[in-house]
C-alpha positions in Angstrom: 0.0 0.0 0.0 1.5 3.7 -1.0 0.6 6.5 0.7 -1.0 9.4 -1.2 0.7 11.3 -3.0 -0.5 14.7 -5.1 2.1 16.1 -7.4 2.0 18.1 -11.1 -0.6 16.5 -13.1 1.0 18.2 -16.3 4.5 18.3 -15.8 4.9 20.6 -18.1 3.2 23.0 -16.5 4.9 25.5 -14.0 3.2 26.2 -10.9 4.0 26.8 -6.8 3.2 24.6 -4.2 2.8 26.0 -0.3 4.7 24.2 1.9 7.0 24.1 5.5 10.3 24.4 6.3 11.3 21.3 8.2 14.4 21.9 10.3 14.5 22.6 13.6 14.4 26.0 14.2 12.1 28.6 15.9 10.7 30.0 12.5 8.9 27.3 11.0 8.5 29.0 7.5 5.9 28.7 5.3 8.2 28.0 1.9 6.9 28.5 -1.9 8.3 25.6 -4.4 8.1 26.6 -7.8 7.7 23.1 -9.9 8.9 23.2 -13.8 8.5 20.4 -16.0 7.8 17.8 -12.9 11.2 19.5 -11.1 11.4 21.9 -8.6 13.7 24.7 -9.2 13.1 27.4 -6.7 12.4 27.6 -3.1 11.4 30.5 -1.2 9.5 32.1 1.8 6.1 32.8 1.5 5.2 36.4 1.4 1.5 35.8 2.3 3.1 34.2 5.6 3.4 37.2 8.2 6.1 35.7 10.3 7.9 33.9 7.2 7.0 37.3 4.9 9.2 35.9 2.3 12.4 35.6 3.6 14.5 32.6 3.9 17.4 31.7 5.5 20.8 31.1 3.3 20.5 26.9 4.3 16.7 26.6 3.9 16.8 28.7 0.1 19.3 26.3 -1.4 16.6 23.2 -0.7 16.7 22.1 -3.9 20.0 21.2 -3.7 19.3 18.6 -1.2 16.5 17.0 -2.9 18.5 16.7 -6.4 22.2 16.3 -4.7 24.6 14.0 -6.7 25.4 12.2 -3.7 21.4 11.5 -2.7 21.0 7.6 -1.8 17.6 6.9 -4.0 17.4 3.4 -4.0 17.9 0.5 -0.7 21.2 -0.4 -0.2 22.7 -3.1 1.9 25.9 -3.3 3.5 28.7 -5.3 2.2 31.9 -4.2 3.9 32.8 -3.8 7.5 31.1 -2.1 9.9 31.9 2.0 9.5 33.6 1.7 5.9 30.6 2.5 4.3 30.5 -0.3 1.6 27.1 -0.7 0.1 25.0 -2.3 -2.7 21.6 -1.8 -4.2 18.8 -3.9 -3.2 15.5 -4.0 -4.3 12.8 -2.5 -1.7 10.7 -6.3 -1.4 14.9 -7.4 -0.2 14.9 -5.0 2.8 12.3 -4.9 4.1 11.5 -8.3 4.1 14.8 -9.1 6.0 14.2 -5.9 8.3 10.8 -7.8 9.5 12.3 -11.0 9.3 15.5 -9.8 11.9 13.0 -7.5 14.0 10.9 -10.5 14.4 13.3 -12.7 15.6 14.3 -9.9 17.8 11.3 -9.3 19.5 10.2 -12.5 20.1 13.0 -12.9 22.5 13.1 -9.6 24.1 11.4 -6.5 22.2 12.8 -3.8 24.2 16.0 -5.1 23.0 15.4 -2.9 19.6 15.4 0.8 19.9 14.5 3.3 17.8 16.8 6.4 17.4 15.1 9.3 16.1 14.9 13.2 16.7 14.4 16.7 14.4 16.3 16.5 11.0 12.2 16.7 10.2 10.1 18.4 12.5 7.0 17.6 10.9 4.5 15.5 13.3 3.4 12.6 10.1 7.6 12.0 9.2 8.7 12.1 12.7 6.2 11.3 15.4 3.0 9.3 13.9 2.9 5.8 11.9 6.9 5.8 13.3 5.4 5.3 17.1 2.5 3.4 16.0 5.1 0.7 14.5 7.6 0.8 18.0 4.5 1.0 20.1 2.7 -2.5 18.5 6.8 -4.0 18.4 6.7 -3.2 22.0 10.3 -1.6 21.9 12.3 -0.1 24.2 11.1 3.7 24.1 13.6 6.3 23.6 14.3 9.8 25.7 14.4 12.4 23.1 16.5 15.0 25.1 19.0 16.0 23.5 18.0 19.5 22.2 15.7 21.0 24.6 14.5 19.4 27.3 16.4 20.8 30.2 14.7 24.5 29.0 11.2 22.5 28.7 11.1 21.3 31.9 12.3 24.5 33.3 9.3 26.0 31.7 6.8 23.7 33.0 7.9 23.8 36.1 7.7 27.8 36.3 5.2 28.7 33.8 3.4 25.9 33.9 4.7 24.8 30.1 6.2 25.8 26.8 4.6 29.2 26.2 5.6 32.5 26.3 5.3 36.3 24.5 4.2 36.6 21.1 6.8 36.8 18.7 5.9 39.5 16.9 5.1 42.0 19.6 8.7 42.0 19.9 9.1 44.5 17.7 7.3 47.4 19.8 9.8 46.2 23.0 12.1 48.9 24.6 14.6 46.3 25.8 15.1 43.0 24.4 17.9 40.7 26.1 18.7 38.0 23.7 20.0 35.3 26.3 21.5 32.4 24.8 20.7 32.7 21.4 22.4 33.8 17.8 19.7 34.6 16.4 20.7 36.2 13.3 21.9 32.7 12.4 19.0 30.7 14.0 15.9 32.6 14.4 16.5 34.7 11.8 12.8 36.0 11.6 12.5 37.2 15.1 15.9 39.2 14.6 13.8 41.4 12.1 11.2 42.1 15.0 14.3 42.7 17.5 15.3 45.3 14.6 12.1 47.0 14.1 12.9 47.4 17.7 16.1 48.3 17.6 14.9 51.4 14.8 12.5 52.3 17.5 14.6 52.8 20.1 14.6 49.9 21.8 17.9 48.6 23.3 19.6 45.1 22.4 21.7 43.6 25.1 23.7 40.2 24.1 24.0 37.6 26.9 26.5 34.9 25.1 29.7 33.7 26.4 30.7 34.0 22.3 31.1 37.7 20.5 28.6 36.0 18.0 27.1 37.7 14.8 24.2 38.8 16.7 26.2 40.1 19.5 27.8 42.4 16.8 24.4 44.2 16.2 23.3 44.6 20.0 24.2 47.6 21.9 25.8 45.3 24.7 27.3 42.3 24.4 27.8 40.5 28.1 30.1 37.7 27.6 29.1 35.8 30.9 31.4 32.4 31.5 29.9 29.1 30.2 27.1 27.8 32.6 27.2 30.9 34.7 23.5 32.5 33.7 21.6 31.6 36.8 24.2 33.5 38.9 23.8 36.6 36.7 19.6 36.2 36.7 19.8 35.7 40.4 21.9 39.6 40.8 19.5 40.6 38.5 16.5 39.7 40.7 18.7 41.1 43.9 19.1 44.1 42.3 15.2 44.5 41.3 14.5 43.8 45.3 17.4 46.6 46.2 16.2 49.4 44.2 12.6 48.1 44.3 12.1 48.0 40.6 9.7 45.6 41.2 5.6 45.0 40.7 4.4 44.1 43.7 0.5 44.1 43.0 1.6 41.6 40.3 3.5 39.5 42.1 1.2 39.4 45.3 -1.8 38.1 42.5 0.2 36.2 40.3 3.5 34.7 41.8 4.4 31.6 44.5 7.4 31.4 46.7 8.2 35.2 46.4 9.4 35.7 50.0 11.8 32.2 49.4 13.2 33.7 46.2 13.9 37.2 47.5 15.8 35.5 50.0 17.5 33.4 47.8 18.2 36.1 45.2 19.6 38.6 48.1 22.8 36.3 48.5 23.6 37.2 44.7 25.1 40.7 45.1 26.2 42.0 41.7 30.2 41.7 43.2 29.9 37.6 44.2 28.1 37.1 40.1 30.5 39.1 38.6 33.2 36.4 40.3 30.9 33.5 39.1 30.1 35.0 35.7 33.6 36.5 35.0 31.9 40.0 34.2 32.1 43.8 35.8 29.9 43.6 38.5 28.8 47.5 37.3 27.6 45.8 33.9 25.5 43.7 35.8 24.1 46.5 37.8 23.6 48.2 34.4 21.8 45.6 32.8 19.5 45.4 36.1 18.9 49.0 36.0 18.1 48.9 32.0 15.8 46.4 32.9 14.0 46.9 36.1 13.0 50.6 34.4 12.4 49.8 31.2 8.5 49.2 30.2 7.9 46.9 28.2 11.1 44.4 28.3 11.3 41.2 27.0 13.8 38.4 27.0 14.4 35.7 24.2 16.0 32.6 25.6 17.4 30.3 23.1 18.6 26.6 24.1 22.5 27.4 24.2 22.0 28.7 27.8 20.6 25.1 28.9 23.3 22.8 27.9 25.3 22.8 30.9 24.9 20.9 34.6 22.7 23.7 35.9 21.1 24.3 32.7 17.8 24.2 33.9 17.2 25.8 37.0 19.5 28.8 34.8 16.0 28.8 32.6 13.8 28.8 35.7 15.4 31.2 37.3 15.6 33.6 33.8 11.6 32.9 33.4 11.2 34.6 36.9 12.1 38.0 36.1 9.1 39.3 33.6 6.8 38.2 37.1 8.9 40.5 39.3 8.4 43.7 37.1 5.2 42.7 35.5 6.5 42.7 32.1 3.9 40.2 31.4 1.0 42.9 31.7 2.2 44.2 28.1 2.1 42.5 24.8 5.6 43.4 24.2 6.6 41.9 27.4 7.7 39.0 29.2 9.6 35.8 27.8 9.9 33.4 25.1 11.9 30.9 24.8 9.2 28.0 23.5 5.9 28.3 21.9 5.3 25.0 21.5 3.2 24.0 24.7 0.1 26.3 23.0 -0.1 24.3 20.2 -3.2 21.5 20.5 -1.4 18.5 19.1 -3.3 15.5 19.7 -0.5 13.1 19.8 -2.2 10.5 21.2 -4.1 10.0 18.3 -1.1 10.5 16.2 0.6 8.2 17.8 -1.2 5.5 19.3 0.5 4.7 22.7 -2.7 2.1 23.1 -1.0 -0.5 21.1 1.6 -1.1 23.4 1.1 -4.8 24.6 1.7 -4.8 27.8 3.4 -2.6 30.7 5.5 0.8 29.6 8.7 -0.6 27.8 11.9 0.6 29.5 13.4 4.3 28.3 16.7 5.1 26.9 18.4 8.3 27.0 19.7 9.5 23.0 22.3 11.6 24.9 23.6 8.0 26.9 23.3 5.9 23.9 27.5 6.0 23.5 27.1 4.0 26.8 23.8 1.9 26.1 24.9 0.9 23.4 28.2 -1.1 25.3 26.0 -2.2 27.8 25.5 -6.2 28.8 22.0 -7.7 29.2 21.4 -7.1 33.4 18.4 -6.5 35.6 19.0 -3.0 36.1 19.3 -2.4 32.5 17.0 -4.7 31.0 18.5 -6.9 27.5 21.8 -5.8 25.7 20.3 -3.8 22.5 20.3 -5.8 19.5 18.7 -3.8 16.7 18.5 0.4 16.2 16.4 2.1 13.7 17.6 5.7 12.9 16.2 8.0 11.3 15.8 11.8 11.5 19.3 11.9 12.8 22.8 11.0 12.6 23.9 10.3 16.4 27.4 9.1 15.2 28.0 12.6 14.3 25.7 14.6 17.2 25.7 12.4 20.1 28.6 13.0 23.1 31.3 11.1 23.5 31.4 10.4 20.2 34.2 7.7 20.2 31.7 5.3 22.4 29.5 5.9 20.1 30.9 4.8 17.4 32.1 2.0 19.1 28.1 0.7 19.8 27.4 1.5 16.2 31.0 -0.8 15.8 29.5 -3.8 17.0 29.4 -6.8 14.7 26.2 -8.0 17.1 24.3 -4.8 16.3 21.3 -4.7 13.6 21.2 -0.9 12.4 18.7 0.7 9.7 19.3 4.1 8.8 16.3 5.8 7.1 18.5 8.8 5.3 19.1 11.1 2.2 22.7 11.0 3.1 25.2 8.3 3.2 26.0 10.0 6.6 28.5 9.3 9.7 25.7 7.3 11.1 24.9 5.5 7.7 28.4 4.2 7.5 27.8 1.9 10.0 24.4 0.4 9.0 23.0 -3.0 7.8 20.4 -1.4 5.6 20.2 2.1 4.5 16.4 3.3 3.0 15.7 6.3 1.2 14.1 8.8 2.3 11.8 11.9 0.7 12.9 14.9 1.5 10.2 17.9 2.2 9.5 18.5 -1.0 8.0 15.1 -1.9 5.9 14.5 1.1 2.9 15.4 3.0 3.3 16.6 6.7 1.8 18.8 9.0 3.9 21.3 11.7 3.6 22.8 14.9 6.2 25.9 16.1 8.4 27.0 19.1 8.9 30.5 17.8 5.5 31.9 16.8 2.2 30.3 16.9 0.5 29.2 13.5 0.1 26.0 12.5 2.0 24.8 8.8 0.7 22.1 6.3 3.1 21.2 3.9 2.0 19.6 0.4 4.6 17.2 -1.8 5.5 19.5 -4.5 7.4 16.7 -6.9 7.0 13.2 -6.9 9.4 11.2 -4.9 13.2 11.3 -6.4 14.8 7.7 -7.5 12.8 4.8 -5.6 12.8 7.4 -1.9 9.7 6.9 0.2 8.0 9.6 3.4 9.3 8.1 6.9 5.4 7.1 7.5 5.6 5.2 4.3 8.7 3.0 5.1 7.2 1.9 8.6 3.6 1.6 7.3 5.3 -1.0 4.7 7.4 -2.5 7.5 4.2 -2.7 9.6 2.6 -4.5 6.7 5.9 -7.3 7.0 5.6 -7.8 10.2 1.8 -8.5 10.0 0.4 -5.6 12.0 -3.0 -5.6 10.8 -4.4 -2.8 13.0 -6.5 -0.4 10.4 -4.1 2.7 11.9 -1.4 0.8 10.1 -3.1 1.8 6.9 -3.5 5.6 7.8 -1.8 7.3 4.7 0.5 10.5 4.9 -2.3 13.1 4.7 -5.1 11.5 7.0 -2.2 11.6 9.5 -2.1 15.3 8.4 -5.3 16.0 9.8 -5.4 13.1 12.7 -2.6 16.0 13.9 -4.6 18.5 15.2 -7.9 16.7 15.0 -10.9 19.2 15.0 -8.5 21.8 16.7 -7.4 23.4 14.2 -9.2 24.3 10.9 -8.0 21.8 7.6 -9.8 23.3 5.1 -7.9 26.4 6.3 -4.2 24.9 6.3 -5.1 23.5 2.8 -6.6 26.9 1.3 -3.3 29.1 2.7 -0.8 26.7 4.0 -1.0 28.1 7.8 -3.3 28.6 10.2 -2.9 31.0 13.5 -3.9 29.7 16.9 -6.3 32.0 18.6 -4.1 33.1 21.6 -4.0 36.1 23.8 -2.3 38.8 23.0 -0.7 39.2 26.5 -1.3 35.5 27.6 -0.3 36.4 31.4 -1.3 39.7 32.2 -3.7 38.8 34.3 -1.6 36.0 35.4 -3.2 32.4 34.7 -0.4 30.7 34.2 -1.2 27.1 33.0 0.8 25.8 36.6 -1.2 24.1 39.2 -1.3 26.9 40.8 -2.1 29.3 38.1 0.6 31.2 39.4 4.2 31.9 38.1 5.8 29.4 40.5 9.2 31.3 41.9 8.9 27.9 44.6 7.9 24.5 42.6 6.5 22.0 44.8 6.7 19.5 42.0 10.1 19.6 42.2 10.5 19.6 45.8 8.4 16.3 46.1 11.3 15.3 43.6 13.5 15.6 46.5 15.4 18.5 44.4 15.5 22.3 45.5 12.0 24.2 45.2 14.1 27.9 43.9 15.9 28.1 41.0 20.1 28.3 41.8 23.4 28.6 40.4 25.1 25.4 39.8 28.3 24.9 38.6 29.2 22.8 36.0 29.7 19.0 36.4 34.0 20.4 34.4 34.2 23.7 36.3 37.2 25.5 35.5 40.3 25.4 37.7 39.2 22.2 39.1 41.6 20.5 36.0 44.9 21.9 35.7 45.5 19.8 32.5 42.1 20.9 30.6 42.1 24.7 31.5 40.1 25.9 28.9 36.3 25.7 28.7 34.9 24.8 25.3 31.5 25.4 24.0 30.3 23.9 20.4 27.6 26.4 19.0 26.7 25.8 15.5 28.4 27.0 12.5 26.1 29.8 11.1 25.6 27.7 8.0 24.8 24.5 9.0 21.9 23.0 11.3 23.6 20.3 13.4 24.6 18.0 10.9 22.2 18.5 8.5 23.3 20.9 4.8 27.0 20.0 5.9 27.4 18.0 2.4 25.6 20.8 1.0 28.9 21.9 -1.1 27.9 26.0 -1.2 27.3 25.9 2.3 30.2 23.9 3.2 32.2 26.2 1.3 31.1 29.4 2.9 31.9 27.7 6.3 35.2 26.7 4.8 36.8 24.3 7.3 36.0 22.8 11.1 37.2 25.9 13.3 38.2 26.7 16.8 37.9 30.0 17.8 40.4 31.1 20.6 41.1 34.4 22.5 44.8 35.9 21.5 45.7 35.7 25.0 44.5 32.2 24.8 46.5 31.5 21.5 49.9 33.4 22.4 50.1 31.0 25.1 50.2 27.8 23.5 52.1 29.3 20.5 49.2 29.1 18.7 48.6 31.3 15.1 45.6 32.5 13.2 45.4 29.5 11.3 47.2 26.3 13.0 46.5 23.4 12.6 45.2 22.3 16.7 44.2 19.2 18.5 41.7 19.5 21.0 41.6 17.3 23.7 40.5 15.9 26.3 40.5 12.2 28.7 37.6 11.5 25.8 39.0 12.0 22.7 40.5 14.3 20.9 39.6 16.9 17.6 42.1 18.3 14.7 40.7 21.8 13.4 41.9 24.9 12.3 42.2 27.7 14.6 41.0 31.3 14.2 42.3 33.9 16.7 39.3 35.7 17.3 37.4 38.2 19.5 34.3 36.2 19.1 35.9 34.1 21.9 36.2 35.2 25.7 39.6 34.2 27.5 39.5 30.9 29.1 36.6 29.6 26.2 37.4 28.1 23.3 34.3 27.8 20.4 34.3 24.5 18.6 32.0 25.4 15.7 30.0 22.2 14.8 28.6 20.1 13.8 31.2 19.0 10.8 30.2 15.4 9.6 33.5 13.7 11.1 34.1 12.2 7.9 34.8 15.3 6.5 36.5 16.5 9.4 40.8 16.6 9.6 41.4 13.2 11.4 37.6 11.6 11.1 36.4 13.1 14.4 34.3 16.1 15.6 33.8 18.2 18.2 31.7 15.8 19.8 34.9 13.3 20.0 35.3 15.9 23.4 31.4 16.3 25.0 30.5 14.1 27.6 27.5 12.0 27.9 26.7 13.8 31.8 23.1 15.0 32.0 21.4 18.0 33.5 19.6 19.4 36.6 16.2 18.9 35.2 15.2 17.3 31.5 17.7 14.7 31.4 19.1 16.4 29.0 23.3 16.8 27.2 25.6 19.1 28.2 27.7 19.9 25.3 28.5 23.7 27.0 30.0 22.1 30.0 33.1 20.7 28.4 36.8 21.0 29.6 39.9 20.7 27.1 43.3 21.8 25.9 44.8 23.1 23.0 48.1 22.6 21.1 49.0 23.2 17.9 50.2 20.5 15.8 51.5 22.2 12.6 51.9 26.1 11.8 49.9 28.2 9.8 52.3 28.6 7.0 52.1 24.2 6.7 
């Protein structure tokens, strides 16, 4: 059974077809894809879109060059070398997946939970990444995995202060008179709020940076605080002590609409602005600045992005940044408050999508993505449950963006281990695969998408019929379903009636198919009246969720699990934001892209660089106990002194000696989400060959 798939009736005709950006960013745009002769050959925002208003971003406008790249795998291919070599042949789709079901049968009929599936945003639509996927795991009654390793320290943060992933309106900030961007660059990765922070910015609004990296977006702020790595809570908490000092503070709305006040003022009135400049490794009189901008300034508003979250303390640093708009009663103005996720307002109905009802019995044990460099080296035991014998990937590449990279590969090694790989790529991860299956790409499937940066909901249409012999995600598992003789009638759901199972009567279908969006009906200042969707209804300063938890009620500074000074022979603190023109791994073999980028880079202070003999330039290793990186360095002020910026994330293939930057992060979690912390990452730094070499 195929899905359904609408393409050019005449493809001779031209014509433009509405559809969604798919990569994981906080925009979401609504693209245009102009179709010629059965082949697309344009992609571009959507001008009818407000938030998308036809703009693109440099990745997301060169599309079509992933969906007709030389290197796209378009029919199944089976491996037929070692393990990591990436030796292949073709294979017809009736070879696969018949011995796929056949190995997954014989699998689960010892121990289901020993296969995993591995999967997390290289789509962010709901039908390619979370519908007949679960169904098929669900029925198998696999191990279930932990998708944490973007964003969950932040989301849980949220929840457990806001009461979930909501927020400001994007667009009101654009008539904000401060905006801190915390976290985030987001000229290169919320491009489309940038142009409301510079509406802003033309109105007089002020722009203060909060980024341990000098990054593009710092460059076009008024004030760039480059706080230490993992040091934001301390610098919210002076904030807040600072408020409470000068009482710059709303006290009608935090008497209606705040719990725990009189525990966090105490809390926040051990921060002076002298012990977080010691923590934060900034002037103490820039943080009394910044606390004075913003406890006078009406209406403020902060962005958070997720770069703040990826350290030890990553989460209670959100919680304790989400308490400030409550202490001034920025959230009594459109253009105030927070945002750093919209996607809690959305009314997905994932149950449906998903079908957690055809589990067979009790909840199947959960693996963390982040551990799976461990899990996968792991031994059959009670504590753990059975050694993991199959993995299905798909919408990722963990070889390449999973820490601790060399255990990772080492799992993905194993002779033992049945891998698929779902791809468009013959990526890191595909190297080490049993079967690779190819995948659509966006432009050749249905799907539907929710946002974390505005609020409108995005259908996306198949604007060319599938390249080579490729199939949608849901396709590939419906068939596999089929193998395995899951005869459930959900199994049989195609692409677009799990378009509108999505969203179910919640949001309007007719709509999403006459424009290609539709925006959620949602206050204009959600919280000025408080109503917070907490048990409480109250911003919650004090969480008594999280005290029942055993862990502390208040948000607090924590250091990180590698705090520097504490390792004589890793002095330096790394952090791995991404390369402006790539999104994680994904457009890396995009060759235009790759060539603005150039080559994997460290960027290190001059002080930093003078004293390891280091040149604009060199040739470096990285290293740590894990592992260790070649790259180039670039002396630059876009690094602080002590931090080192590993720009990622380079496939390791196509990195200097097969590694990444990943070969250095470590698999320990956070506070709160489970979640990576790539940010919180101690190394060292010599040069192996000159600059002139």
């Amino acid at each position: 059974m195929s899905a359904s798939i609408s393409v050019n009736p005449t493809p001779a005709a031209v014509l433009t077809v509405r559809g969604a950006c798919p990569h994981d960013c906080p925009d979401t745009c609504s693209l245009i894809t102009t179709v010629e002769g059965g082949v697309a050959t344009r992609v571009q925002g959507n001008p009818a879109h407000p938030h998308t208003d036809g703009v693109l971003c440099a990745k997301v406008s060169k599309y079509t060059e992933r969906t007709y790249h030389p290197e796209r795998i378009l029919t199944p291919l089976r491996r037929t070398g070692p393990k990591g070599r990436g030796e292949f042949a073709p294979v017809s789709w009736d070879a696969a997946l018949s011995d796929i079901a056949q190995r997954l049968q014989a699998i689960a009929a010892r121990a289901p939970e020993a296969i995993l599936p591995y999967s997390y945003a290289g789509t962010m639509g709901m039908v390619q990444g979370e519908s007949m996927d679960r169904r098929f795991f669900h029925k198998l009654g696999a191990s279930q995995l932990d998708r944490t390793i973007c964003a969950s320290a932040g989301a849980e943060a949220l929840v457990h202060t806001l009461g979930g992933k909501v927020g400001m309106k994007v667009e009101f900030f654009a008539e904000s008179k401060l905006i801190l961007i915390w976290g985030s660059n987001s000229i290169g990765s919320n491009l489309h709020f940038w142009r409301y922070a510079q509406q802003a910015k033309r109105n007089g609004a002020k722009l203060v940076c909060i980024d341990p990296r000098k990054s593009e977006t710092a460059d076009k702020c008024h004030e760039h605080i480059a706080l230490r790595p993992g040091t934001d809570a301390a610098l919210a908490l002076a904030l807040m002590h600072e408020l409470i000092a000068h009482d710059w503070l709303d006290h009608d709305y935090i008497a209606r609409h705040t719990l725990g006040w009189d525990h966090l003022r105490e809390r926040a009135l051990t921060f002076s602005p002298e012990r977080a400049a010691q923590i934060c490794g900034v002037p103490a009189e820039q943080i009394r600045q910044l606390a004075r901008d913003y406890g006078t300034t009406t209406p403020a508003a902060i962005r958070l992005n997720y770069g703040m979250q990826r350290v030890r303390g990553g989460g209670n640093a959100v919680r304790a940044v989400a308490c400030l708009p409550a202490l001034t009663g920025a959230w009594r103005h459109r253009a105030g408050g927070m945002l750093l996720s919209s996607s809690g307002q959305f009314p997905a109905q994932r149950a449906a999508l998903q079908r957690p009802d055809l589990l067979p019995g009790g909840t199947p044990r959960t693996i963390n993505m982040v551990t799976i460099g461990d899990d996968l080296l792991r031994e059959s035991s009670p504590v753990f449950g059975p050694k993991v014998e199959a993995v299905v990937v798909y919408n990722s590449n963990p070889v390449a963006v999973a820490p601790d990279s060399a255990k990772v590969v080492q799992g993905f090694a194993r002779e033992d281990l049945f891998t698929v790989v779902l791809e468009h790529f013959q990526t890191d991860t595909a190297d080490y695969a049993d079967y690779i299956l190819p995948a659509t790409t966006q432009l050749e499937h249905w799907d539907v998408h929710l946002a974390y940066g505005h609020t409108d909901v995005l259908l996306n249409r198949p604007a060319v019929a599938p390249v080579g012999e490729a199939r949608s995600n849901a396709q590939i598992f419906r068939d596999l379903a089929e193998r395995m003789g899951f005869t459930e009638p959900c199994f049989a759901d195609s692409d677009e009636a799990l378009c509108r199972q999505a969203f179910g009567d919640a949001v309007d279908y007719t709509l999403l198919q006459a424009q290609g969006f539709a925006t959620l009906a949602v206050a204009d200042a959600p919280f000025a009246q408080g109503a917070f969707p907490t048990p409480s209804g109250k911003c919650e300063f004090f969480s008594a969720r999280l005290a029942a938890q055993g862990l502390d009620g208040l948000p607090n500074h924590l250091p990180n699990h590698e705090l520097q000074g504490t390792d004589a022979r890793h002095p330096l603190a790394m952090i791995s934001p991404p390369a402006r023109n790539f999104l994680n791994s994904t457009f890396v073999n995009v060759k235009s892209l790759r060539g603005i980028e150039g080559r994997p880079l460290l960027e290190m202070h001059a002080d930093d660089a003078a004293a390891r003999g280091i040149v604009d330039g060199s040739t470096v290793r990285v290293f740590n106990d894990r592992g260790s990186y070649e790259c180039h360095a670039e002396v630059s002020p876009r690094a602080r002194p002590g931090v080192v910026n590993g720009l990622g994330i380079w496939w390791r293939k196509l990195g200097l000696n097969g590694t990444n930057v990943n070969e250095l992060t470590s698999q320990a979690l956070t506070d709160l989400g489970r979640a990576p912390t790539f940010y919180d990452c101690l190394v060292e730094v010599e040069a192996i060959a000159s600059a002139a070499a």
